[in-house]
C-alpha positions in Angstrom: 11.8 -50.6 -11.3 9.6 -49.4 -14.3 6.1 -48.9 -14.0 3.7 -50.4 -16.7 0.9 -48.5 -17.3 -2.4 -48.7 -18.9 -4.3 -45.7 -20.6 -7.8 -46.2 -21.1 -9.1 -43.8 -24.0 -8.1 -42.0 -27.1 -9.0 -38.5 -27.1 -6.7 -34.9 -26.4 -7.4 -35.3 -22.5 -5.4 -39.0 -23.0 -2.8 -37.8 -25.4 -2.1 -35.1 -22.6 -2.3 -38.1 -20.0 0.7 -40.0 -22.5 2.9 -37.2 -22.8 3.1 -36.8 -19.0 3.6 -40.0 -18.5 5.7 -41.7 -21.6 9.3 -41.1 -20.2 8.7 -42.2 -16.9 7.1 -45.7 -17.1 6.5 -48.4 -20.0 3.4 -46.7 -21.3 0.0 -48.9 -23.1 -2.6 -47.8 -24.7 -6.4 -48.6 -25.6 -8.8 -46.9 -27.1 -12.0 -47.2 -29.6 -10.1 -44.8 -32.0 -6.3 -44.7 -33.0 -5.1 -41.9 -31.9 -1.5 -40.6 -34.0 -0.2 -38.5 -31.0 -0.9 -41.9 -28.2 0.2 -44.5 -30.5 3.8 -42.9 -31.4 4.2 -42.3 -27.5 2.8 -45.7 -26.6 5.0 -49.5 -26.4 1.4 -51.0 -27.5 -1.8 -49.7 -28.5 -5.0 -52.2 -28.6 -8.4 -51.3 -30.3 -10.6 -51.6 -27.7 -14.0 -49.7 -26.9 -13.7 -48.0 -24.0 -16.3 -49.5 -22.3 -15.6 -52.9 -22.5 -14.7 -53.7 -19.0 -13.3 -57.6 -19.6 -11.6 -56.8 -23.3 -9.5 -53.8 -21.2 -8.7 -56.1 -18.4 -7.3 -58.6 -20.2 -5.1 -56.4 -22.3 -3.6 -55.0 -19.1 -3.5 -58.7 -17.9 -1.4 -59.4 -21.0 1.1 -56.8 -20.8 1.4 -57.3 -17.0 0.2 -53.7 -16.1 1.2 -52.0 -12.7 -1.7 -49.4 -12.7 -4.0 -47.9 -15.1 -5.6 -44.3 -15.9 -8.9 -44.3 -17.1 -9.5 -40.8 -19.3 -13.0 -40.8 -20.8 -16.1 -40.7 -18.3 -17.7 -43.5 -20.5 -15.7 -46.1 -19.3 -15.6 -44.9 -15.2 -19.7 -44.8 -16.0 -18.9 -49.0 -17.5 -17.3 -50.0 -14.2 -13.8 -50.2 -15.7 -12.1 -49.1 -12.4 -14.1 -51.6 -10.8 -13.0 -54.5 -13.4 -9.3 -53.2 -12.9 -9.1 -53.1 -9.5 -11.1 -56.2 -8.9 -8.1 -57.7 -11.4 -5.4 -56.9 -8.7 -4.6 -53.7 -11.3 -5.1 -50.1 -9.6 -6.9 -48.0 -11.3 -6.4 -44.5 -10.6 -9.7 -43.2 -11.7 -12.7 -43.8 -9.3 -15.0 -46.8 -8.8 -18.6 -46.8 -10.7 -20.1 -46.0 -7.3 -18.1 -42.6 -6.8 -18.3 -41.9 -10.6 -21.8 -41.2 -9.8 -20.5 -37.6 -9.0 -20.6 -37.4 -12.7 -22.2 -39.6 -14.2 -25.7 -39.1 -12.4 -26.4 -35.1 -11.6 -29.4 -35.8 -9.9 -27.2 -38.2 -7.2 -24.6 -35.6 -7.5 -26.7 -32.7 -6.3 -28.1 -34.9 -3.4 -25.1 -35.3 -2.4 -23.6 -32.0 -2.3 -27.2 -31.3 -0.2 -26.5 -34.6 2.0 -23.1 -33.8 2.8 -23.1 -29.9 3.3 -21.2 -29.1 0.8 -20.8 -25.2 -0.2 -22.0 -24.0 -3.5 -25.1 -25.9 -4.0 -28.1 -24.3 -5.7 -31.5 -24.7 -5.6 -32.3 -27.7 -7.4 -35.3 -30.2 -7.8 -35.5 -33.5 -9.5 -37.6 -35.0 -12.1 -38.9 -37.9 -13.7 -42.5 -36.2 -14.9 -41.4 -34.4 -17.6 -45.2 -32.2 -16.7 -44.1 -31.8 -13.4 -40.9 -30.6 -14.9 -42.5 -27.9 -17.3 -44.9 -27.1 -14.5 -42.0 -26.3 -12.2 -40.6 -23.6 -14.7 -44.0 -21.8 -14.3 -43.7 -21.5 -11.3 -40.0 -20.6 -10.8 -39.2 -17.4 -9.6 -36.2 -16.7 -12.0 -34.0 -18.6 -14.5 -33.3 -22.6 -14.7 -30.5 -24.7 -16.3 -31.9 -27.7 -17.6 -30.0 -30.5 -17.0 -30.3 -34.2 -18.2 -29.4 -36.6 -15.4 -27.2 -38.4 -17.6 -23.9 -38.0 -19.0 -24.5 -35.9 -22.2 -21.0 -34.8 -22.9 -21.3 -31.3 -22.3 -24.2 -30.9 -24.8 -27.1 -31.6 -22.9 -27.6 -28.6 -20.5 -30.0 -25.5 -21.8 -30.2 -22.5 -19.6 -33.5 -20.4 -19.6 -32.3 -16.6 -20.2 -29.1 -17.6 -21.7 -29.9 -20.0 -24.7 -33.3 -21.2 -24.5 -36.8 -19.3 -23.6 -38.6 -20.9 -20.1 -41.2 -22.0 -23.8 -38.2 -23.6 -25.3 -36.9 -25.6 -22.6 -40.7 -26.9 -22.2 -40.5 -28.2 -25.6 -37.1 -29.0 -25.2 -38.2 -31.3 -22.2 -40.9 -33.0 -23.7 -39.1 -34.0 -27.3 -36.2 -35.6 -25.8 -37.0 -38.4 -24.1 -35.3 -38.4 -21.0 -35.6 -40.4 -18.1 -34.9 -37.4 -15.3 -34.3 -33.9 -15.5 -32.5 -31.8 -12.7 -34.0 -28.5 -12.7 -31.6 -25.7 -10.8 -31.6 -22.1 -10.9 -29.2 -20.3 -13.2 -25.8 -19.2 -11.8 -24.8 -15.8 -13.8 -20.8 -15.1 -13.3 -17.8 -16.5 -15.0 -17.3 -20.3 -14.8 -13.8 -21.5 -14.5 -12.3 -25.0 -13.3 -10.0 -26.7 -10.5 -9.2 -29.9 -11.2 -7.5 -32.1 -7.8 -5.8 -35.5 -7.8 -7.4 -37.7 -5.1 -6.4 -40.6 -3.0 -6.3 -42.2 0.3 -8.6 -39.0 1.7 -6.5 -36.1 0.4 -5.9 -34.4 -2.9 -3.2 -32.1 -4.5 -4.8 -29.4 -6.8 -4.0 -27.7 -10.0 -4.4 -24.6 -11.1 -7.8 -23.0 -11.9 -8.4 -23.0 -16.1 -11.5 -21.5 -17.8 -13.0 -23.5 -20.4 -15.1 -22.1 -23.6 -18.1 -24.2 -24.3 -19.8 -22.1 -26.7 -19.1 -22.9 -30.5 -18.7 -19.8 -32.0 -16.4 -16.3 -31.4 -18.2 -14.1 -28.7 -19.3 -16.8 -26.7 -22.3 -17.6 -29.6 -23.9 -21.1 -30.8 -24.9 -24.6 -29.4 -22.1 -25.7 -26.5 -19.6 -28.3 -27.5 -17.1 -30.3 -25.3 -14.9 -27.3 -25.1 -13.4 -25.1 -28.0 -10.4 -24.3 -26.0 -9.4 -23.2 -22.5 -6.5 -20.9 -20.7 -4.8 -21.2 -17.4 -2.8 -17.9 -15.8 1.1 -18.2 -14.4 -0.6 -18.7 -11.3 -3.6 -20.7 -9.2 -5.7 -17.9 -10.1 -7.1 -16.3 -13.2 -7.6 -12.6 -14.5 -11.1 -12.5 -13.3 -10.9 -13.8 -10.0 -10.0 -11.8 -6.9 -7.9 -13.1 -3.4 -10.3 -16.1 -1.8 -12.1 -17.2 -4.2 -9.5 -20.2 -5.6 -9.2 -21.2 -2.1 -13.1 -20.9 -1.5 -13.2 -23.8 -4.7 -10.6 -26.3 -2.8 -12.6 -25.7 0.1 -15.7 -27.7 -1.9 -13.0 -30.2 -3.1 -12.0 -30.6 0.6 -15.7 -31.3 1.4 -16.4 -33.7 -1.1 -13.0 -35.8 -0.6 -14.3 -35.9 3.4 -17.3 -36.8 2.4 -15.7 -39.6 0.2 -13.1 -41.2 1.5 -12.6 -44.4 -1.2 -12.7 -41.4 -3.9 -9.5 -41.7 -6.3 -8.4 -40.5 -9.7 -9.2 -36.9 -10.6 -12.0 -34.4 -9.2 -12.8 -32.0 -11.3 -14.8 -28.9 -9.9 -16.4 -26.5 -12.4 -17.6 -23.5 -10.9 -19.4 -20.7 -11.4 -17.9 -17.6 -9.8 -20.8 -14.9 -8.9 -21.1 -12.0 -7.2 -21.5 -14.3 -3.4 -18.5 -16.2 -4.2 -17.8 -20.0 -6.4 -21.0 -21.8 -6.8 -20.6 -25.3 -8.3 -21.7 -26.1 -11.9 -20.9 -29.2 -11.6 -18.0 -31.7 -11.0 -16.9 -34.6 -13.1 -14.5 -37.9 -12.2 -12.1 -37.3 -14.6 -9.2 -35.0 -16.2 -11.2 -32.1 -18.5 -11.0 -32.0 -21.9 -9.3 -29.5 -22.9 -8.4 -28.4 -19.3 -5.8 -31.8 -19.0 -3.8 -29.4 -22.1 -3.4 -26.6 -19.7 -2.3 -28.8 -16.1 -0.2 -31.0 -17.6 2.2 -29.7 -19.6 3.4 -27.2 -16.8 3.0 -29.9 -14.0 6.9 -30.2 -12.4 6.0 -32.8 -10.6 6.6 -36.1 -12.5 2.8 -37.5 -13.0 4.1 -41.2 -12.4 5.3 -40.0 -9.2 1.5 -38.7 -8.3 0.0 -42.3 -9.3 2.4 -45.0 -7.5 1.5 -42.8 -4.0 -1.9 -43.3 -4.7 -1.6 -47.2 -5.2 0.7 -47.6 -2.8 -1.2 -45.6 -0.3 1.2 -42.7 0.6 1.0 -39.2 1.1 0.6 -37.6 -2.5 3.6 -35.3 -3.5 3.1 -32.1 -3.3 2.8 -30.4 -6.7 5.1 -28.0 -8.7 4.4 -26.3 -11.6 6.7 -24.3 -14.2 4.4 -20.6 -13.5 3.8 -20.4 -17.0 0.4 -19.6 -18.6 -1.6 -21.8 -21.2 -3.9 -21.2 -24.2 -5.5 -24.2 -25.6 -7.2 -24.1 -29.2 -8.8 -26.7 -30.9 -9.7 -27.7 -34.2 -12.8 -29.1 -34.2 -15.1 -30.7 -37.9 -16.9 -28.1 -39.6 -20.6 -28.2 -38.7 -19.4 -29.7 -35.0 -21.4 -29.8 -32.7 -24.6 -30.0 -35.2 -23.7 -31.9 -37.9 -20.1 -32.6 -38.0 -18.5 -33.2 -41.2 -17.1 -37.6 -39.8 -15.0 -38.8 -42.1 -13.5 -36.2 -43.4 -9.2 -36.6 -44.7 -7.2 -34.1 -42.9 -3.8 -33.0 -42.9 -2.0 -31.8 -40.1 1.5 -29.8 -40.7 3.1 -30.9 -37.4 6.2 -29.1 -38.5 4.3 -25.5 -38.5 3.7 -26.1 -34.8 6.9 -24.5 -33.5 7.1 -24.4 -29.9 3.1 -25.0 -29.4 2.5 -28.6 -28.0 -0.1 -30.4 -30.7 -2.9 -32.8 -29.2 -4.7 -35.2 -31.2 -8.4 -35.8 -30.3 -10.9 -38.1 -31.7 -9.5 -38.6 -35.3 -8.8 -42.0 -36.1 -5.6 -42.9 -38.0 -6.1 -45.1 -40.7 -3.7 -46.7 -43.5 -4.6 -43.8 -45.8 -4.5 -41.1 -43.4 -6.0 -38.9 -40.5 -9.9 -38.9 -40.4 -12.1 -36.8 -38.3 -14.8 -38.5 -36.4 -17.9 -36.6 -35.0 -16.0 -34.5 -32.1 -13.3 -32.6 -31.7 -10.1 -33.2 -34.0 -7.2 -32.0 -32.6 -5.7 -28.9 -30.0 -2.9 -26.7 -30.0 -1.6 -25.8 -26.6 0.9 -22.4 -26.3 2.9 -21.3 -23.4 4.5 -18.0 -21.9 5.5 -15.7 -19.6 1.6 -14.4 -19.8 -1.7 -15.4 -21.1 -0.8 -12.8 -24.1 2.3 -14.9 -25.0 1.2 -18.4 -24.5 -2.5 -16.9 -26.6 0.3 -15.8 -29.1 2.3 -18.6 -29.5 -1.2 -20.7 -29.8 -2.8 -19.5 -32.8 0.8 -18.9 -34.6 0.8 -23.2 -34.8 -2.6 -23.1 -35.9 -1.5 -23.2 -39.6 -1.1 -26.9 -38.6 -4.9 -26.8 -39.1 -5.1 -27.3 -43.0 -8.8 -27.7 -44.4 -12.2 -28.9 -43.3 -11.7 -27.7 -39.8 -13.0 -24.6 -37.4 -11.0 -23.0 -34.3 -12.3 -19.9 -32.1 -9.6 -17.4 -32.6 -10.5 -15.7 -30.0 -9.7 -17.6 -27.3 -7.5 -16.1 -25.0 -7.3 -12.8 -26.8 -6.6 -9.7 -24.6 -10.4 -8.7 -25.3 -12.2 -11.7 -24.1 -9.8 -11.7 -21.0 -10.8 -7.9 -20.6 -14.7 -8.1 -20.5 -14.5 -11.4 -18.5 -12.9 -8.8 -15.6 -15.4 -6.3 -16.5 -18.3 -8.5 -16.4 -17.2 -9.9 -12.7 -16.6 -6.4 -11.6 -20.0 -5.1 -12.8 -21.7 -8.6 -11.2 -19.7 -7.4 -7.6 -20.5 -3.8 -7.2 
């Protein structure tokens, strides 16, 4: 029997979601923006925000939906898992009370202290915004700043990296926020392992590291991600023997010490010179890092979600043991001032064998539009990181005007000092 599923969201992460899923099931969509790339793979696609729990549910009521996947960490913050699920329509994405892994860092951190999970830094919590500033004062070292809210990937400033301990004062005392997790500043390489979850296990993917930083060299304000890269194996460039498997064995902690977790864990770590500390984790698929799992997951995707609903053991996961570059192609002045509204054209034809996501552009009678994120991704594959970095910016000619990429991405160079850097960090 064909599965109906429902896709919640309209952004590259859900496009990557669509194209794993389109051949195997009757695949709907729904999603505040129309999205080109979803649409043409999708048998219907509603305009619906993605936070509006009841509008979502009774779309899926009306085209009689088997399961849903929830993409954007907006709507697992709106309870939409909750509303599906509650509807008699599994949702593989987690409830609002597990979403707090994400969606509230201070929870997130008193949990990973609660439940003994490895990685945790020193962290304290505020909601004095003095108390705060007096705190870095006192610190004995660097802090990230983090909002306790979801900020998408905007938010954080990190004394002795972007902001002076004076800056992050101000910083903390113009913008208004409610609480502020204070933790000390992890210096390594960051890279990601993202995990499908259900039914108290979880089936991981292969570690990817994301670039957050706007500009070439790792300069300017962080964005949602500029691009990412995955190696032919579980491991990446930078990393030496242990240290994926020390990040599953944080995933393994926080799925024991979560048992009604489902959907996607994502763990973002910082790798230092004692080993994978964690960043942070999210409820969700990364965007960009979906671009790099997906595409070289063997195992049919459909496959992974009817064993979650129907409460068997997860497949075990194959993937094709090629490597990924992501790129994307993002509105000029993003993350500042992003040029919205802007016509684009896309050349899908100059892709050749890249795989081309659509992001948050909306497709209107008159054309492609950008909107104030990222507009689009180009995904290459190889034998190495070289050849898939290669094949990559070769489709970028699909890029046409009014958009920015980071070229460097995934360039021999970058990979280089990212070795060099852990390497100096170790000895």
């Amino acid at each position: 029997m064909t599965e109906t599923v429902l896709l919640v969201g309209g952004g590259g992460r859900e496009h990557a979601i669509a194209r794993a899923l389109a051949d195997d099931c009757s695949l709907y969509a729904c999603a505040s923006n129309r999205n080109p790339g979803i649409r043409r793979l999708a048998d219907g696609f509603e305009t619906i925000e993605e936070t509006d729990a009841d509008a979502i549910v009774a779309f899926a009521t009306e085209i009689g939906a088997d399961l849903a996947v929830i993409g954007p960490e907006s709507a697992l913050a709106a309870g939409v898992a909750d509303a599906l699920d509650d509807a008699g329509v599994y949702a593989f994405g987690p409830r609002e009370a597990e979403a707090r892994l994400e969606t509230d860092k201070a929870y997130q951190r008193r949990f990973m202290r609660e439940a003994d999970v490895p990685g945790c830094p020193d962290f304290e919590v505020f909601d004095d915004m003095d108390a705060a500033c007096t705190y870095i004062d006192e610190y004995d070292g660097d802090l990230a700043v983090k909002p306790a809210g979801l900020t998408g990937g905007k938010g954080v400033k990190v004394i002795g990296d972007q902001v002076t301990a004076e800056e992050a004062k101000a910083y903390l005392r113009d913008a208004d926020y409610d609480r502020v997790v204070l933790e000390e500043r992890l210096v390594g390489e960051e890279f990601t392992v993202q995990a499908f979850v259900a039914d108290g296990e979880f089936r991981a993917t292969p570690a990817v590291q994301d670039h957050k930083r706007a500009y070439e060299g790792d300069e300017g304000p962080n964005t949602g991600g500029m691009g990412s890269y995955s190696d032919t194996g579980p491991s990446l460039p930078f990393m030496r023997s242990g240290d994926y498997e020390a990040a599953l064995d944080v995933l393994d902690a926080v799925v024991d010490a979560l048992p009604d977790y489902k959907g996607v864990l994502y763990g973002q770590f910082m790798l230092t010179a004692d080993g994978p500390k964690v960043v942070e984790f999210n409820a969700r698929f990364g965007d960009p890092e979906a671009m790099n799992t997906l595409p070289v997951l063997d195992t049919p995707f459909i496959d992974v979600l009817t064993a979650a609903r129907d409460d068997t053991s997860l497949p075990e996961l194959e993937f094709s043991g090629e490597a990924t570059v992501c790129k994307y192609a993002v509105p000029d002045g993003y993350p500042v001032e992003p040029d919205s509204g802007a016509r684009i054209a896309v050349d899908e034809g100059s892709v050749g064998d890249a795989l081309l996501y659509y992001a948050s552009v909306d497709e209107r009678e008159d054309g492609l539009y950008t909107t104030t994120s990222r507009a689009f991704a180009v995904v290459g594959l190889g034998d190495s990181i070289a050849a898939a970095e290669a094949e990559a910016d070769a489709a970028l000619s699909a890029a046409g005007d009014r958009v920015r990429i980071r070229h460097d991405i995934g360039k021999p160079e970058l990979l280089e000092e990212r070795i060099e850097h852990m390497t100096e960090l170790r000895e």
